[in-house]
C-alpha positions, 0 to 999 in steps of 0.5 A: 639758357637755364631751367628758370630762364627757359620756364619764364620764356614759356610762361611768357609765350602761354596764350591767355585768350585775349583779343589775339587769340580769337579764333573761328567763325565770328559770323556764327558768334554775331549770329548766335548773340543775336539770336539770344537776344531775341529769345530774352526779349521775347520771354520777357514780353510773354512773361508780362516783365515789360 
């Protein structure tokens, strides 16, 4: 294996953080949206936007 060949196989293996990489708690991510989203809705009736 060369130099070149052994960078590309490398580059190649470099996690890019799709779908496959997800890794950790889902359940506090789900939780964290939710919980965000019910701040905006709330700031947005206070505020008078809606």
């Amino acid at each position: 294996m060369t130099a070149d060949s052994a960078a590309f196989r490398a580059r190649a293996r470099t996690r890019t953080g799709g779908p496959g990489d997800d890794r950790g708690p889902r359940i506090l991510e789900q939780v964290l949206g939710w919980v965000l989203v019910v701040a905006v809705a709330l700031l947005v009736t206070r505020l008078g936007l809606l």
